[in-house]
C-alpha positions in Angstrom: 160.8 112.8 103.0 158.0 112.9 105.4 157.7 110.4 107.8 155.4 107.7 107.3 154.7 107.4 111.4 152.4 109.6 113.3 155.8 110.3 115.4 157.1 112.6 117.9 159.4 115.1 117.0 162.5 113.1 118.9 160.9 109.8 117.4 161.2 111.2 114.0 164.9 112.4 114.1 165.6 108.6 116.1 164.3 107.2 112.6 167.3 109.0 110.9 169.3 106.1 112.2 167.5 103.9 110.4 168.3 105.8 107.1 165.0 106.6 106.3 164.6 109.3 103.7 161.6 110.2 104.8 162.1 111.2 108.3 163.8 115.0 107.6 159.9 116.4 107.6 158.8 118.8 110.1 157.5 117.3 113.0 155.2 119.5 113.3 152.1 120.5 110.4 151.5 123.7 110.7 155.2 124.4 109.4 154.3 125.8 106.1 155.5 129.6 105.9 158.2 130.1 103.3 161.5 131.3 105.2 161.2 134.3 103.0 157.9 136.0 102.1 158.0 137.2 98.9 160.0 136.5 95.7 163.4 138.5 94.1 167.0 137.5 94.3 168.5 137.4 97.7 172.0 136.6 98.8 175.6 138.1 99.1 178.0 139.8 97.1 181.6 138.2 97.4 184.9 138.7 96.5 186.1 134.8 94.7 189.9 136.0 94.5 189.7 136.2 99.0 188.7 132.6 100.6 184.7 132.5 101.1 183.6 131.8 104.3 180.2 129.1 104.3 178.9 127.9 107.4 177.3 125.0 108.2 175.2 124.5 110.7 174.3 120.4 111.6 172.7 118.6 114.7 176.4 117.6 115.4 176.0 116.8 119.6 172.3 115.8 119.0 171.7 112.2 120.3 170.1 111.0 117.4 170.7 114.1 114.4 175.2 113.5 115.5 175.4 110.4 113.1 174.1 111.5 110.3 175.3 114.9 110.9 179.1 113.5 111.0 178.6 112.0 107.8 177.2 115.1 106.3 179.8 117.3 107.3 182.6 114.6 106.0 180.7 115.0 103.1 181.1 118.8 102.7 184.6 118.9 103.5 185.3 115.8 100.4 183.3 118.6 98.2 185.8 121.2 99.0 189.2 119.1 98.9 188.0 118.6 95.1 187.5 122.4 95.1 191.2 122.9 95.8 192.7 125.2 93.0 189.0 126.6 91.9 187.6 128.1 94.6 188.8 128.7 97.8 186.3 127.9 100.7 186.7 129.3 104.5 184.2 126.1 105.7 183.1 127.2 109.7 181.1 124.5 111.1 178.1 125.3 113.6 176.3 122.8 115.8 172.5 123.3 116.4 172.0 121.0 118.8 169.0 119.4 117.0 167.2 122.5 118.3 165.1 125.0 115.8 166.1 127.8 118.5 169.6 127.1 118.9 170.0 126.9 114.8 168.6 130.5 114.5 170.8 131.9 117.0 173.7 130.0 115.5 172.9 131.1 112.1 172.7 134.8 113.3 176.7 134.1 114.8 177.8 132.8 111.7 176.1 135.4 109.0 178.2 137.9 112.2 181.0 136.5 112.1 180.9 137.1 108.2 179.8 133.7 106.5 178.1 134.5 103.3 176.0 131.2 102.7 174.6 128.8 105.2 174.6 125.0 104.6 171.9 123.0 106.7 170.5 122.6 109.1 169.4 119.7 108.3 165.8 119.6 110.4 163.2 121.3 109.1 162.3 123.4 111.8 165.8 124.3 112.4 166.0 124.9 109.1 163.4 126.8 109.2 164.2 129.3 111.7 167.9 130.0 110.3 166.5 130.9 107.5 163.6 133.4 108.9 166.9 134.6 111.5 169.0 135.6 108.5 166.6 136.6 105.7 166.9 140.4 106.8 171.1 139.9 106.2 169.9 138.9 103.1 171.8 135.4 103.1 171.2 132.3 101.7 170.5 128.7 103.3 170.9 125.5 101.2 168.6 123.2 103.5 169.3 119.6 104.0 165.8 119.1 104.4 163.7 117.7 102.1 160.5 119.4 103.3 159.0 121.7 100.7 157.3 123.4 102.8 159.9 125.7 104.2 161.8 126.5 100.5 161.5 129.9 99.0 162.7 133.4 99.6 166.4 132.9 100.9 165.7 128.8 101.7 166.5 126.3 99.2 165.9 122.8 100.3 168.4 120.1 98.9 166.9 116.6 99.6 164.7 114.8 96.9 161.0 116.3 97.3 157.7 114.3 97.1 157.0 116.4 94.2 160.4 115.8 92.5 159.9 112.0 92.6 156.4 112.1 91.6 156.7 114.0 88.3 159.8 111.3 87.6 157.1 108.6 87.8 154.1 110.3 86.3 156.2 111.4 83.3 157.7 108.0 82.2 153.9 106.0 83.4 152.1 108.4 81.3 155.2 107.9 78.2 154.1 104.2 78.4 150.3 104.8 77.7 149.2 105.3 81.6 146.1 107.1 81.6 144.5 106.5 85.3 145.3 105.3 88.6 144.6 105.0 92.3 146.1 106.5 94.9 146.7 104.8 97.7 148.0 106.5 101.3 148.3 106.2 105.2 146.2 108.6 106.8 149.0 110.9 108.5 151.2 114.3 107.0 153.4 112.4 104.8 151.2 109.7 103.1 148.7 113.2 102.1 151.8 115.0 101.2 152.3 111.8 98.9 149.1 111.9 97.8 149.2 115.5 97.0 152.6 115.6 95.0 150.8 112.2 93.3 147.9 114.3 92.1 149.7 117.5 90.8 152.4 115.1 89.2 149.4 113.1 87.3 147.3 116.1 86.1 150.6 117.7 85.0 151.1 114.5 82.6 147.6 113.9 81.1 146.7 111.2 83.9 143.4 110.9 86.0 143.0 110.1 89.8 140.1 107.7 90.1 139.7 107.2 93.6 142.0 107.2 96.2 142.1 104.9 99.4 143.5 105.9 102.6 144.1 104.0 105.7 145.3 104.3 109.4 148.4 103.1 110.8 147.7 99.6 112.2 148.3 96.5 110.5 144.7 95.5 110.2 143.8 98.9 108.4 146.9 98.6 106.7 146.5 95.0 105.1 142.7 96.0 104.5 143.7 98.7 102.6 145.2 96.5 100.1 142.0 94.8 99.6 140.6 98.0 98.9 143.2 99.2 96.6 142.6 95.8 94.8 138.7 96.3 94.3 139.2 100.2 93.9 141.4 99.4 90.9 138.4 96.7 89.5 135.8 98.8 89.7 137.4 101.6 87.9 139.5 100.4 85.4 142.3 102.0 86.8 145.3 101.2 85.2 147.8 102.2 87.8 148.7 102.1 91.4 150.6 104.6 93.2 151.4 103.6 96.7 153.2 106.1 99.3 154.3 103.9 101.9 158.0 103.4 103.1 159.8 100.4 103.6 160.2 101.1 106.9 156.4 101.8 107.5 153.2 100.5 106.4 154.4 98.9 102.9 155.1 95.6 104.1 151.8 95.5 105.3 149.6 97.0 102.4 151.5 94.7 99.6 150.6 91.7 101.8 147.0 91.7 100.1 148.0 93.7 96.8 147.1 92.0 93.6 150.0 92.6 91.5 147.8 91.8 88.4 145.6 94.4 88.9 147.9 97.0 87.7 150.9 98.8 86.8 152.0 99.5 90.9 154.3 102.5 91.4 155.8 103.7 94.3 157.0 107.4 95.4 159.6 105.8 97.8 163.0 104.0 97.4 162.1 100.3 96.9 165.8 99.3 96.3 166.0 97.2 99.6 166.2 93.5 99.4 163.0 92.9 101.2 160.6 95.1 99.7 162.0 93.6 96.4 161.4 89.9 97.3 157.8 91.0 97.7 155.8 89.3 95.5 152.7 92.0 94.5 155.4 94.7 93.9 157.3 92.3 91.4 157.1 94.7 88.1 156.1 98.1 89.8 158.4 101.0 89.5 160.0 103.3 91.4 162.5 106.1 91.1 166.2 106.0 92.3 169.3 108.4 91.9 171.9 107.6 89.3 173.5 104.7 90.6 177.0 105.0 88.6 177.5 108.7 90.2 176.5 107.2 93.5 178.4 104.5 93.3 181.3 106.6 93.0 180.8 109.1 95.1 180.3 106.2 98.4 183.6 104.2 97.1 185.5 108.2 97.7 183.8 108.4 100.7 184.4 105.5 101.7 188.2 105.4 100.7 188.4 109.0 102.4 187.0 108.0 105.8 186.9 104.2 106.8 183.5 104.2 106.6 180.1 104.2 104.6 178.4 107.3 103.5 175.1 108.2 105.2 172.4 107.9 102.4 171.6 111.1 103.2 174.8 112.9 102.7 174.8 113.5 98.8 172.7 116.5 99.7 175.7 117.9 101.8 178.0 117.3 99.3 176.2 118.7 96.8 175.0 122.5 98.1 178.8 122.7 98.7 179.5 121.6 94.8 177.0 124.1 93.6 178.4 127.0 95.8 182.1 126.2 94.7 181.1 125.6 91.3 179.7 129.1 91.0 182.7 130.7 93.2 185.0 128.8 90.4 183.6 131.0 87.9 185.0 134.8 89.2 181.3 135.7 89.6 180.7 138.4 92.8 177.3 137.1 92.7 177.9 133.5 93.0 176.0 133.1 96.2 172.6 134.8 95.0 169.6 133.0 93.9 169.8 134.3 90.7 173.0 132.3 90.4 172.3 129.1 91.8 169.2 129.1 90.1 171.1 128.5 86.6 169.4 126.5 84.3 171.9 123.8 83.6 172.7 123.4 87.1 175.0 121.1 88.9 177.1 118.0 89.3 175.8 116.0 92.1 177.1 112.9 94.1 174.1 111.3 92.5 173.6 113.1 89.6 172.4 116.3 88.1 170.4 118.6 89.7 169.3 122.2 89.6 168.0 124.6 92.1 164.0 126.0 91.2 163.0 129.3 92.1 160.6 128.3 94.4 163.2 127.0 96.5 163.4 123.2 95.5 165.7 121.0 93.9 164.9 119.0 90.5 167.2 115.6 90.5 167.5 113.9 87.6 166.3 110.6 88.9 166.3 106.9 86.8 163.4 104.6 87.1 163.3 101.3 88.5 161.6 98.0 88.0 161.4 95.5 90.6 162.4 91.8 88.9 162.5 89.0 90.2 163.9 90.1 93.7 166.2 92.8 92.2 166.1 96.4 90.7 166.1 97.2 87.0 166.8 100.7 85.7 164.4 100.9 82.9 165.0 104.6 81.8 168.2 106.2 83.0 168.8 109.2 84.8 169.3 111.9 82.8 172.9 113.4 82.2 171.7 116.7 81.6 168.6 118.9 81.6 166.4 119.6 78.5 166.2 123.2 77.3 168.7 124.2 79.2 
């Protein structure tokens, strides 16, 4: 999601190698135009007897983007070898160069050269600017990004949003008799994004912000702030903490001076890493986290496949290409529009349901965590399908 650094643009996309789902966010903040202005469906009619051709469009020769990249194409191509005999998928694969310009005139080439869906890029910006290079061929992009800020119109975004995770959490805290909490955040895009998605998530659910303490990036802010947090939560009764740092960032540093009796503690990234979950204030708090059995699997195929481990991030890969041969499988000539891929059942993930929303953002269906005694819990299991559909 986004990062949790004040970070250059190269700085960010170097944090991919340290698998950090935060650091897809644009680098830059004034990124916040839809790729797409408008609503209505968008995307191609096709023929699903005649092979389909989908591009994809990754950072492949980028010096920090290539590893990750690698891994999400492998990732694609294991999608369509278990698409063999339902759908038929002419895969063309684009490098962008871990460049926003270079990814809109690639994406212009390949919607040319007759591609009727784009997967990726996987940067935002790049992302981004396919999609605004494309949206007058009327074509849809499945993003890799995870950066809400660029879905809608022909974008969808495929990584877990803020706003996704948040909702998780708010929904089961307020299940369990939450009523109010505390917000606490780094002072930088992704800790207010946090913030942001934490606030909508908790007056969607019946719960109240109280106060909310921010902090800058340094670890004596940083290990402050926990202090405030701490008497922030005793002075108003606050039941709950919801804390936006990454592992990889500022949490280490904040939890330091946490009080984990204060409150139930909650936190909108993954925890499940062996030294945040030896941390002693965050023993008890929850978090979210994919379905680990459909994971599980889908890294053990991966792995058997290629010799190596799945990239954390390349579920999302896997998936857009599940969801477009899923609805190819069907006969339908408008498989590849929004109005098909925003079914409301919608897919089998690597990790996982999931369903496309109109406003161009995925909804996973995410379990929830506890942190006990060192280890993760699940405490309420992802859910197998979604409600109403």
């Amino acid at each position: 999601m986004l990062a949790v650094f004040r970070k250059t643009c190269t700085k960010a996309r170097a944090a991919l190698a340290g698998v950090s789902m935060m650091a897809l966010a644009a680098c830059d903040p004034s990124l916040v135009t839809n790729a797409l202005p408008g609503g209505g469906a968008a995307g191609q009619s096709v023929d699903p007897g005649e092979a389909v051709p989908v591009a994809l469009l990754l950072p492949t020769s980028d010096s920090n983007g290539g590893p990750v990249a690698r891994s999400m194409e492998n990732a694609v191509r294991l999608a369509v070898a278990d698409l063999a005999g339902k759908a038929s998928i002419d895969l063309r694969v684009y490098d962008t160069e871990g460049s926003a310009a270079v990814a809109g005139q690639k994406a212009q080439a390949a919607v040319d050269a007759g591609a009727k869906i784009i997967i990726g890029p996987l940067f935002a910006e790049a992302a981004n600017a396919a999609g605004r290079a494309v949206a007058d061929d009327d074509v849809v992009v499945l993003a890799l990004s995870n950066n809400a800020s660029i879905a809608g119109g022909n974008v969808f975004v495929m990584s877990t949003t803020f706003e996704n995770t948040a909702n998780r959490l708010m929904s089961y805290a307020a299940r369990q008799g939450k009523s109010s909490a505390v917000i606490l955040h780094q002072k930088n895009l992704g800790g207010e994004v946090g913030r942001n998605a934490f606030t909508a998530a908790a007056s969607r659910n019946g719960m109240s912000i109280v106060d909310t303490v921010s902090y800058d990036f340094n670890p004596a802010a940083a290990t402050a702030a926990g202090t405030r947090a701490n008497a922030a939560m005793q002075s108003t009764g606050a039941d709950t903490l919801l804390i936006t740092a990454e592992a990889a960032g500022s949490l280490g540093l904040v939890a330091g001076t946490l009080d984990a009796s204060a409150g139930q503690s909650i936190g909108l990234t993954n925890w499940d890493n062996s030294q945040v979950l030896s941390l002693p204030s965050l023993q008890g708090g929850w978090f979210a986290t994919p379905d680990r059995g459909r994971l599980n699997t889908f890294e053990s195929r991966y792995s058997a496949r290629y010799g190596s481990p799945a990239h954390p991030l390349s579920p999302a890969a896997y998936d857009a290409m599940a969801a477009v041969g899923t609805l190819l499988a069907g006969g339908r000539r408008d498989a590849l529009t929004t109005r098909a891929l925003t079914r409301s059942n919608g897919f089998e993930g690597a990790a996982g349901i999931f369903r496309l929303r109109s406003g161009g953002t995925v909804e996973r269906g995410l379990a929830v965590a506890r942190v006990a005694n060192g280890s993760m819990v699940v405490i309420d299991p992802a859910p197998r399908s979604f409600g109403g559909s």
